[in-house]
N, C-alpha and C positions, 0 to 999 in steps of 0.2 A: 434576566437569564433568557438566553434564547436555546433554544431545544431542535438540531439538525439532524439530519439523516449523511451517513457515512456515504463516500463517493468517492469515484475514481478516473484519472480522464490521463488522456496519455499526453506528455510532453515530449517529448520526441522517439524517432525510431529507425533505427538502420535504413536507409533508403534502397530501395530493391535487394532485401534480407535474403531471397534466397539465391539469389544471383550472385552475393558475396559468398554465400555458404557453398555454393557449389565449384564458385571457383577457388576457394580454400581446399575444398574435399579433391576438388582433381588435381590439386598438384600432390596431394598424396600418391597418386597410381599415374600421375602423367600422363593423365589424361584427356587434356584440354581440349584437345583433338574431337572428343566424343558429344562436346555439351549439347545438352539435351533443349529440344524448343523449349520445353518448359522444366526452368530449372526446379522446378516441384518435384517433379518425377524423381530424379537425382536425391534430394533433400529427402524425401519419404522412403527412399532406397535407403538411404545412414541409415535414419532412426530405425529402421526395422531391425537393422544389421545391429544395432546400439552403438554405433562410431558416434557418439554425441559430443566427441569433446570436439567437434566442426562447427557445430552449430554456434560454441562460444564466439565466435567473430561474428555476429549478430547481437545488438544489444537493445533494451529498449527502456526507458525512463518514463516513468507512472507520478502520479499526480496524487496523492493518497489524501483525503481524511477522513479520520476514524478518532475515538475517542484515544487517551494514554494508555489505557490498559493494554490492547492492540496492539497500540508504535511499538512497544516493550516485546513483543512477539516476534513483531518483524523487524525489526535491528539485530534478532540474535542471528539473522544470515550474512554471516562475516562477508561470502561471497557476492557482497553489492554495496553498492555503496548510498549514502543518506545524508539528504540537508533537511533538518525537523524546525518547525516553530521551537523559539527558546522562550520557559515562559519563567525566565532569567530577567530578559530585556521585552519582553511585550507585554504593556503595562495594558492591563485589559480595563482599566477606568478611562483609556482614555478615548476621544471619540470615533478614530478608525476602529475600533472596536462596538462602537456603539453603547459603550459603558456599559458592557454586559458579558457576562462570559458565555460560551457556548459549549453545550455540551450534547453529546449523544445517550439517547434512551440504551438500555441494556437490551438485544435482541431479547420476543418476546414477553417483555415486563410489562407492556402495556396489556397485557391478557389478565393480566389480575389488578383490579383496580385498587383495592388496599394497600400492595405491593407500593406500587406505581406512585401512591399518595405518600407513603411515604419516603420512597426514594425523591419525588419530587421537592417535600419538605428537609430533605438531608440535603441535597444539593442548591436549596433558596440558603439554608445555614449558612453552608461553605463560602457562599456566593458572597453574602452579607460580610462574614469575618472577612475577609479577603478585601473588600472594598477598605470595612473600617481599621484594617490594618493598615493600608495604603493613604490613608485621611489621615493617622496618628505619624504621618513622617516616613513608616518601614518600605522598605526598600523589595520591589517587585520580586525580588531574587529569597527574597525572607518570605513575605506576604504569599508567594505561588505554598507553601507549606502544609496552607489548608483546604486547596484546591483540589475536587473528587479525582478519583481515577476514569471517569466517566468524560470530563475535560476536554471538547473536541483540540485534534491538535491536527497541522497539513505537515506531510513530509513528502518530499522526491525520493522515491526509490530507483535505482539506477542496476542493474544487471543483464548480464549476457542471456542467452536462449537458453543453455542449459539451466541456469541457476534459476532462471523465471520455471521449469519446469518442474526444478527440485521443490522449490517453495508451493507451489500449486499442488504435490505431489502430496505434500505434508499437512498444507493448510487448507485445502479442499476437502480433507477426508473427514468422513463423518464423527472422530473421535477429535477433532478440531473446536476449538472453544466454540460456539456458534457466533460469535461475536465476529473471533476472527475467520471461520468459516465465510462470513456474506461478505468481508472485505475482500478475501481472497478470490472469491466469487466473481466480483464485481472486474476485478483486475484480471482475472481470466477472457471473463466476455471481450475485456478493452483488446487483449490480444488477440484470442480466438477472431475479431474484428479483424485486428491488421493483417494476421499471417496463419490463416486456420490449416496450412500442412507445418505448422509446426507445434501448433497450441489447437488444432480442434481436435485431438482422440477425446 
């Protein structure tokens, strides 16, 4: 069993985001005429205005893993789209895996050592069935059955600026599982990175 930490990296992104956002938003008012040196300027005029639905012609694609628990959070934003690890067809005995599954500690578990001991002997269990049902012939698509919700898995998340807004909006907030709090987290910084007049308030 190998035991990772949750991360996030970006796979692609709108090439000069706000240069396309600005020149979307001025064919609203026809005003091409006006653009500004720094199409920021313009772009942080919307949002203040809340014209956000401009911002959607910006898009940007994240790199995600996190354990399953998680991915199940963020796939219920109908508004983006997902290509997730299938652990259907990813036979984790075999060696691009390192015959071994990977999994994510629960935020803050490692703070109670008891806790932690046993969740680590619940997840060597899983670990074990999982193998020895894959030895007895069963088929990775049966076998994934008794694999933890803890389970690291990578997915690409794909959406526009607003919908990366809503999601941050929802999943940053202190009432956010803390799990997926630090994912959301992590995927914020990536953008506040690329384009902070749209993602750094």
């Amino acid at each position: 069993m190998k035991i990772i930490k949750p991360s996030v990296t970006l796979e692609w992104i709108t090439p000069d985001a706000l240069s396309v956002i600005e020149r979307a938003g001025r064919t609203c008012y026809k005003s091409e005429y006006k653009s500004d040196a720094d199409p920021g300027t313009f772009v942080r005029r919307l949002i203040k205005r809340g014209h956000l639905s401009v911002i959607e012609h910006a898009v940007a694609s994240l790199r995600i893993v996190c354990d399953r628990g998680v991915s199940h959070e963020i796939v219920r934003h109908r508004l983006a789209s997902y290509s997730q690890e299938s652990t259907r067809y990813c036979n984790y005995s075999s060696g691009r895996f390192e015959k071994k599954i990977s999994v994510i500690i629960p935020d803050h578990l490692v703070l109670y050592e008891e806790a932690y001991e046993r969740w680590h002997d619940s997840v060597s269990q899983s670990e074990e069935a999982y193998f020895d049902l894959l030895a007895a012939g069963i088929t990775p698509e049966i076998a994934r059955s008794v694999l933890p919700t803890c389970l690291a898995t990578e997915l690409v998340m794909t959406a526009n600026f607003r919908e990366w807004r809503h999601f941050f909006a929802l999943r940053c907030a202190t009432e956010a599982h803390p799990d997926m709090r630090h994912v959301a987290e992590l995927a914020r910084d990536v953008l506040r990175h690329e384009c902070p007049v749209v993602f750094g308030e």
